[in-house]
N, C-alpha and C positions, 0 to 999 in steps of 0.2 A: 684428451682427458678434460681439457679448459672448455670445450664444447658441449661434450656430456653435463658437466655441470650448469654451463647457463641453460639448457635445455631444461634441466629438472628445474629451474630458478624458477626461468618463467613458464613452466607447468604447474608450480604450486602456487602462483602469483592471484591472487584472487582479481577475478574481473572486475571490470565496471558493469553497471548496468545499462543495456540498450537500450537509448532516447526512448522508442517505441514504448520496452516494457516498460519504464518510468512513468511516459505518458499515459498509460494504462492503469497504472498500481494509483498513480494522482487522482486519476477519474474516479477508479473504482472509491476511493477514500471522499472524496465529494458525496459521491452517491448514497456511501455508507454514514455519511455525516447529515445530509439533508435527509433519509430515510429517517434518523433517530431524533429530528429536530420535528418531522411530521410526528411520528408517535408520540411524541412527546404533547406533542400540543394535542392532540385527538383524548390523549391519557385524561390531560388537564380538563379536558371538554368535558368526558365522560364524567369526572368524577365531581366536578364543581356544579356541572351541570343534575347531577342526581339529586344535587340539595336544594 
């Protein structure tokens, strides 16, 4: 019975995330951070530049 139970324990034990996927989800968050840092300034170009 005491087996059964840690079994279910650590089956509902929420994981960590794998070094890998971290390193990945960080990159992607860069990527997505300097993407909106470019538009942002092209935005400011376009529109300071029209006057």
């Amino acid at each position: 019975m005491r087996n059964i139970m840690l079994s279910n324990f650590i089956a509902t034990r929420p994981r960590r995330i794998a070094p890998k996927r971290q390193m990945r989800e960080r990159r992607t968050a860069q990527a997505l951070i300097i993407f909106g840092i470019v538009l942002a300034t092209v935005e400011l170009y376009v529109i300071l530049g029209g006057f």
